[in-house]
Residue frames relative to the residue before (quaternion, step in Angstrom):
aa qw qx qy qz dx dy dz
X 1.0000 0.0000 0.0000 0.0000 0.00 0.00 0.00
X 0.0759 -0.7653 0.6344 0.0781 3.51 -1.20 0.72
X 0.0199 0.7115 -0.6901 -0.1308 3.21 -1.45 -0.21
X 0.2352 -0.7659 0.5959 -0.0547 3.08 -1.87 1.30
X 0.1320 0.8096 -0.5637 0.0965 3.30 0.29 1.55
X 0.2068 -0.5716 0.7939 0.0152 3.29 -1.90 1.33
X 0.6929 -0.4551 0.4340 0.3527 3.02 -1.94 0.47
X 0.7791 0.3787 -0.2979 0.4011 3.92 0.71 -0.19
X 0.8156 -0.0108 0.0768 0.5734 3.45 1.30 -0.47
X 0.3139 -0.6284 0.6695 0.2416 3.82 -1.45 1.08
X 0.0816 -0.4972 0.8621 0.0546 3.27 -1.82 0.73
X 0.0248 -0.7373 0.6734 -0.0486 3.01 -2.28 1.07
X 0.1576 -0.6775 0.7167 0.0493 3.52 -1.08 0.64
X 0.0693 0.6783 -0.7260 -0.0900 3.36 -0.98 0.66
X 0.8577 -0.4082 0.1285 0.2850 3.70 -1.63 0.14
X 0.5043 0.5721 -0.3428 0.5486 3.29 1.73 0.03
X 0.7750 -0.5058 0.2996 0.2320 3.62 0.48 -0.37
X 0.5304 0.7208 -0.2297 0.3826 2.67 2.40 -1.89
X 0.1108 0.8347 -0.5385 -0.0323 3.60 -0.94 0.28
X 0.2367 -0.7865 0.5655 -0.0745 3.48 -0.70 1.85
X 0.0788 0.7808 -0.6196 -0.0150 3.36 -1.14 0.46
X 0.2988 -0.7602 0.5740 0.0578 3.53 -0.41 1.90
X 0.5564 -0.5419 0.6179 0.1222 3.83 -1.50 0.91
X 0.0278 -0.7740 0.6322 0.0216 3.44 -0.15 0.39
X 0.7299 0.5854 -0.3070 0.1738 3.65 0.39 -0.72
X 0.6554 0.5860 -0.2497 0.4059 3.27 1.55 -0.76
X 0.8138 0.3571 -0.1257 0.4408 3.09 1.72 -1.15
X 0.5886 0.4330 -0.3477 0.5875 3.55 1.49 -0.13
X 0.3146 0.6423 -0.6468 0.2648 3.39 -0.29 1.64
X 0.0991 0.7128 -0.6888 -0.0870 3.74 -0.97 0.28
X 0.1978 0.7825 -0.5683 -0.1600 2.91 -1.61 0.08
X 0.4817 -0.7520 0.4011 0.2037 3.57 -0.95 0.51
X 0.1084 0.8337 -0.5136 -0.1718 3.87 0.14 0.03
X 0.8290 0.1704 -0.0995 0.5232 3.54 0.75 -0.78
X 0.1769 -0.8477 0.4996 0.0215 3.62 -0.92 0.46
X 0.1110 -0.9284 0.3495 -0.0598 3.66 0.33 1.32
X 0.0354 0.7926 -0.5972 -0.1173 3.78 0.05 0.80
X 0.1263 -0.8393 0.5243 0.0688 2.84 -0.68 1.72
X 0.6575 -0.5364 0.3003 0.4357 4.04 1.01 0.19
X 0.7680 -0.1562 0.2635 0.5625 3.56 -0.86 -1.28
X 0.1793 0.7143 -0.6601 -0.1481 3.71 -0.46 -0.20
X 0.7745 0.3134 -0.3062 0.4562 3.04 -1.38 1.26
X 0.6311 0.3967 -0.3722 0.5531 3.54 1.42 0.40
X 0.8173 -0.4985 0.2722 0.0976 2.21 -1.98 1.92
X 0.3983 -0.7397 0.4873 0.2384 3.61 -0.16 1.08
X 0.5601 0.5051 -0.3846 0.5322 4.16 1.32 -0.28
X 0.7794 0.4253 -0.1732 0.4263 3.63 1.15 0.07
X 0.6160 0.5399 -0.3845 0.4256 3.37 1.45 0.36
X 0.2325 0.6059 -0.6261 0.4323 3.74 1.39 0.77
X 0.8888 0.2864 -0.1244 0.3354 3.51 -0.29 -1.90
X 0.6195 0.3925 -0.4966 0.4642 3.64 0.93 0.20
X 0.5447 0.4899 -0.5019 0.4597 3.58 0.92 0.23
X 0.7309 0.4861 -0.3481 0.3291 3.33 0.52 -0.81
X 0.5725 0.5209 -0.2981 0.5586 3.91 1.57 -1.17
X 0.5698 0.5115 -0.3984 0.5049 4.39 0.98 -0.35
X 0.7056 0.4604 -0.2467 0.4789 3.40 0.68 -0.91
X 0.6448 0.5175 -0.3305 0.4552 3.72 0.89 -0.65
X 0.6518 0.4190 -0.3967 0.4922 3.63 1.40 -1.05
X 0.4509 0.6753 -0.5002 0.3007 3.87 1.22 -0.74
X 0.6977 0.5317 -0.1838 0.4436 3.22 0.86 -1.79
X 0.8055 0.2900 -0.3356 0.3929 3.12 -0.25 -0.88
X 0.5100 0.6642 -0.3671 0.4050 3.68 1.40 -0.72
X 0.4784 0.7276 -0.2124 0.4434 3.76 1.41 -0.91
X 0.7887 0.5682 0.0099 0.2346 2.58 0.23 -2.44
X 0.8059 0.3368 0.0637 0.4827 3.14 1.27 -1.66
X 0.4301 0.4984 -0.3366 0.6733 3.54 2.07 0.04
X 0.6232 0.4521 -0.3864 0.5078 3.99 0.80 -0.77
X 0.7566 0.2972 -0.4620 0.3546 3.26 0.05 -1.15
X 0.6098 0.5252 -0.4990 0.3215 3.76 0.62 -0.42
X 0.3238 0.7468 -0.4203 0.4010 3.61 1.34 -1.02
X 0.8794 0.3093 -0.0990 0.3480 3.14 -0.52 -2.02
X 0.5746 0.4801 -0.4327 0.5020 4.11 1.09 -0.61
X 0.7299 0.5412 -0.3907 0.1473 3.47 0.80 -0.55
X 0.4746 0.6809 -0.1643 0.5331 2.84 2.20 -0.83
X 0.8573 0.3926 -0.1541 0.2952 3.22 0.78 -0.67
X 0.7417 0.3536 -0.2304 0.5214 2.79 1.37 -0.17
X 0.4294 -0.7014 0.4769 0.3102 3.52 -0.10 0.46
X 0.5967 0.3555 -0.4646 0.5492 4.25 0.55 -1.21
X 0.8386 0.2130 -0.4496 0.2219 4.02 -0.28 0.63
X 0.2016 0.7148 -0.5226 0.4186 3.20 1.33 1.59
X 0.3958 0.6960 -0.4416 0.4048 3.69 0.99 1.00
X 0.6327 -0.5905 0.3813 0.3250 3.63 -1.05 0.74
X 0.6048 0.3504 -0.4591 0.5483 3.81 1.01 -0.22
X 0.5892 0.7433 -0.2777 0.1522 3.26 0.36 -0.10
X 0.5350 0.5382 0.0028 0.6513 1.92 1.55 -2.12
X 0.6091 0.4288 -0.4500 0.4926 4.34 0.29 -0.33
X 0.7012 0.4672 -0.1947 0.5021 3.86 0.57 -1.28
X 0.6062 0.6003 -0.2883 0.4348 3.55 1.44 0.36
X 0.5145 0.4786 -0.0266 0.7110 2.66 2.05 -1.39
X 0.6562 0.4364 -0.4361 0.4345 3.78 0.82 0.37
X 0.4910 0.5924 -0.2927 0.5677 3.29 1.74 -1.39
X 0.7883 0.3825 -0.3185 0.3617 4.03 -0.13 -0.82
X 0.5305 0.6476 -0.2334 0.4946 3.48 1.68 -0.97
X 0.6828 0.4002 -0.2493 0.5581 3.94 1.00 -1.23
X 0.7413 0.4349 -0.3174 0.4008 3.61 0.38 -1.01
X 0.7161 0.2575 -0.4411 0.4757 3.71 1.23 -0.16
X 0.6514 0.3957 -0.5105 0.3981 3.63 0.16 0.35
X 0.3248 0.8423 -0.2235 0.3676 3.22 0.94 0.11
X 0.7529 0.3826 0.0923 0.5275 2.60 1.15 -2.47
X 0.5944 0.5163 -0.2646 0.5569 3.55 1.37 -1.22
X 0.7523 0.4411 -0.2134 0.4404 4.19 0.46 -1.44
X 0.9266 0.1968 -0.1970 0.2529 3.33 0.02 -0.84
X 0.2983 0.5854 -0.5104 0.5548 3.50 1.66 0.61
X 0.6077 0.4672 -0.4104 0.4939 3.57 -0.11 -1.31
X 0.8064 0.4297 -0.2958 0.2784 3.82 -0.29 -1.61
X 0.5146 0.6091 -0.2868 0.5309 3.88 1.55 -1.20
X 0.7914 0.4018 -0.3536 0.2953 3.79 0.02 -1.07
């Protein structure tokens, strides 16, 4: 058995001889245009004080603890090293999705 796959269509042969070839193009489409964070769905409306309030604590403390690395990094020079520098680029990477996800999710 073989198989020949392009981006537009699979062709096969299996051991009998039989050969099929499936279209792929008409039906493997997706697209996305809009993208909605819509929060909890299905939670209890007597419960969206304190899950706003426990989001907002991880905001904070999420903040808090990317800054405080932020600021050691700046300051000190012995962590002007390449692992650093990557785990720096995590700290900036958490604090903007962070900033974009979990406002939207709290209001």
């Amino acid at each position: 058995m073989w198989i020949v796959w392009d981006s537009t269509c699979i062709a096969s042969h299996n051991h009998e001889g039989l050969y099929s070839e499936f279209n792929m193009s008409a039906t493997n489409q997706t697209s996305v245009k809009e993208f909605f964070i819509v929060g909890f769905p299905g939670l209890h409306p007597m419960y969206f004080g304190l899950t706003s309030v426990l989001l907002f604590f991880v905001y904070m403390f999420t903040l808090v603890g990317n800054g405080i690395f932020l600021i050691l990094f700046i300051t000190d020079r012995s962590l002007h090293k390449p692992m650093y520098v990557i785990i720096l680029n995590l700290v900036v990477s958490d604090v903007l999705f962070s900033t974009t996800t979990l406002p939207k999710i709290i209001a």
